[in-house]
C-alpha positions in Angstrom: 99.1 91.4 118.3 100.7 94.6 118.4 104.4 93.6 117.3 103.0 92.1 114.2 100.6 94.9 113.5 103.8 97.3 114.4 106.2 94.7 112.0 103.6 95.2 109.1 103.2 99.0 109.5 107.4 99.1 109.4 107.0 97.0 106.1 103.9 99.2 104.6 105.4 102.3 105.6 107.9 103.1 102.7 105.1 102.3 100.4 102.6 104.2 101.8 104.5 107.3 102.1 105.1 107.1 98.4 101.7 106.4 97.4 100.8 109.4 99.7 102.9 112.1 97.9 102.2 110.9 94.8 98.2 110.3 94.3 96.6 113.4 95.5 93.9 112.8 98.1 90.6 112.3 96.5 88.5 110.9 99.8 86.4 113.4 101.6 88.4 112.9 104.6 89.7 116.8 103.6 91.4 118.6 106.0 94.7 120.2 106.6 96.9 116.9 106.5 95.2 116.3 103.2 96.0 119.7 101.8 99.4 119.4 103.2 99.7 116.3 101.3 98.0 117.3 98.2 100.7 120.2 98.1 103.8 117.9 97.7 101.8 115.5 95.4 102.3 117.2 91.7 106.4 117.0 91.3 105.9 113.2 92.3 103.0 112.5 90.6 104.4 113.5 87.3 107.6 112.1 88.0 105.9 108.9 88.2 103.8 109.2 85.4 107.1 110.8 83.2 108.8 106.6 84.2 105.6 104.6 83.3 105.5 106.3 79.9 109.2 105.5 79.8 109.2 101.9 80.1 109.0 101.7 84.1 113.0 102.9 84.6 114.0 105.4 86.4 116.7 105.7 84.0 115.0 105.7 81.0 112.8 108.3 82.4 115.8 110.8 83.3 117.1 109.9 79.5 114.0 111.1 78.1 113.9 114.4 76.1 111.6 117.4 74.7 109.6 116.2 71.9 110.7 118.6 68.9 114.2 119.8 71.0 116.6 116.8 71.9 119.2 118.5 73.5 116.6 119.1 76.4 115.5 116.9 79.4 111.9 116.3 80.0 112.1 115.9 84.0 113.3 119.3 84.5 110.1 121.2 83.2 108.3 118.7 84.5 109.9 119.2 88.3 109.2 122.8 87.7 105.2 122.3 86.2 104.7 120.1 89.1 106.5 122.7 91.8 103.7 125.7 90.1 101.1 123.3 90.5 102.3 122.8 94.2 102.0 126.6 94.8 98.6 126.8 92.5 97.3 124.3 95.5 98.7 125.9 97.8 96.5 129.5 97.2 93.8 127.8 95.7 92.7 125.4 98.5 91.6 125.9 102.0 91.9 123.1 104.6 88.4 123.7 106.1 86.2 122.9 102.8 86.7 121.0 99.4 87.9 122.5 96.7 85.3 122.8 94.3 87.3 121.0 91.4 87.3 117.7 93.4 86.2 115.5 91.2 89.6 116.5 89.2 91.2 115.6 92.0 89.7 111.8 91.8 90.5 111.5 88.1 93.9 112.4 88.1 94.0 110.3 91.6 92.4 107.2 89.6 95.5 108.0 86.7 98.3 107.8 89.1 97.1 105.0 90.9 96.8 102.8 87.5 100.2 103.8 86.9 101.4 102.4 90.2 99.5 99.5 89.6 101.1 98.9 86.4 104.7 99.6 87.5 103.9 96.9 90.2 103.3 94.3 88.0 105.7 94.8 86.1 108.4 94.1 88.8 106.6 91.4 90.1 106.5 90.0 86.7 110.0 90.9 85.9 111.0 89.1 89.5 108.9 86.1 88.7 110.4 85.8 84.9 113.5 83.9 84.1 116.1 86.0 82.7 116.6 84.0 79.3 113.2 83.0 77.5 112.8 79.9 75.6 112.1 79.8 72.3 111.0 76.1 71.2 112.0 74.4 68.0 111.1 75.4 65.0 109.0 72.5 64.1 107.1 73.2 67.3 106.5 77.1 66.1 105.4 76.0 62.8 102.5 73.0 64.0 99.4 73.4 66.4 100.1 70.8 68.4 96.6 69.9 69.8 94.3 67.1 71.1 92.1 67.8 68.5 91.6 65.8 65.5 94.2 66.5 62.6 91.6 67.8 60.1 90.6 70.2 63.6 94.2 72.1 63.2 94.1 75.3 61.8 97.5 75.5 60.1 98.9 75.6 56.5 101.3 72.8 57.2 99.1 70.2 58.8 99.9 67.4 56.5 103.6 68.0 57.0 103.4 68.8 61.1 101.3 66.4 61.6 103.9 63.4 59.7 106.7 65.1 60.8 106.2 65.6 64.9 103.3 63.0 65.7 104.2 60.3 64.1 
């Protein structure tokens, strides 16, 4: 049992380190780990959040650009908000209690970790998709093709679909 528990931990471990740097710990397991942890969390954190609101790509989200002043990137203030939040944690915490804005904490843990989930799916759906998309006839786009009665179909052409393709 303990090769595959030690084969699974090998596969979980890249993950885990990233969700760990990136959602700040929101459990009350608080302690020095966890502030050590919650110190490197902003840069990533927004970094992540900077490629979901990009379209999930890395590139896209280095591409992207100060509203109102296109000649400058977004990740660089953002890299440099995330680093002052590092050292506002840093002063601002101590390892033996909990801070007392916590429960900020566990809402802007809940934000990243919808973000992960959603940049999951999206490569599992974009590994799952086939990368041309079929587009059926256009006879088939026009008709509702259903087992229903034709006076049940809900479409301007019944008459015509319904002489046309099921006859």
């Amino acid at each position: 049992m303990s090769v595959v528990y030690a084969s699974l931990f090998l596969l979980e471990w890249p993950l885990m380190t990233l969700r760990y740097i990136s959602i700040p710990a929101a459990d009350c397991g608080w302690g020095h780990s966890r502030r050590a942890i919650l110190i490197l969390t902003p840069p990533f954190a927004l970094m992540l959040l900077l490629v979901e609101l990009s379209g999930g790509t890395m590139d896209a989200a280095l591409q992207q650009t100060v509203p109102g002043a296109s000649h400058v990137l977004l990740w660089p203030p953002l890299v440099a908000a995330g680093v002052a939040l590092s050292a506002f944690f840093m002063h601002a915490t101590d390892p033996r209690k909990l801070p007392r804005w916590h429960a900020v904490l566990v809402l802007v843990g809940f934000v990243v970790t919808v973000a992960w989930l959603d940049l999951l799916a999206n490569e599992v759906n974009s590994a799952t998709t086939p990368p041309h998309r079929f587009d059926p006839p256009d006879a088939l786009q026009l008709c509702t093709l259903s087992p229903l009665p034709r006076f049940a179909l809900l479409s301007p052409d019944v008459d015509r679909c319904y002489h046309t393709n099921l006859v």
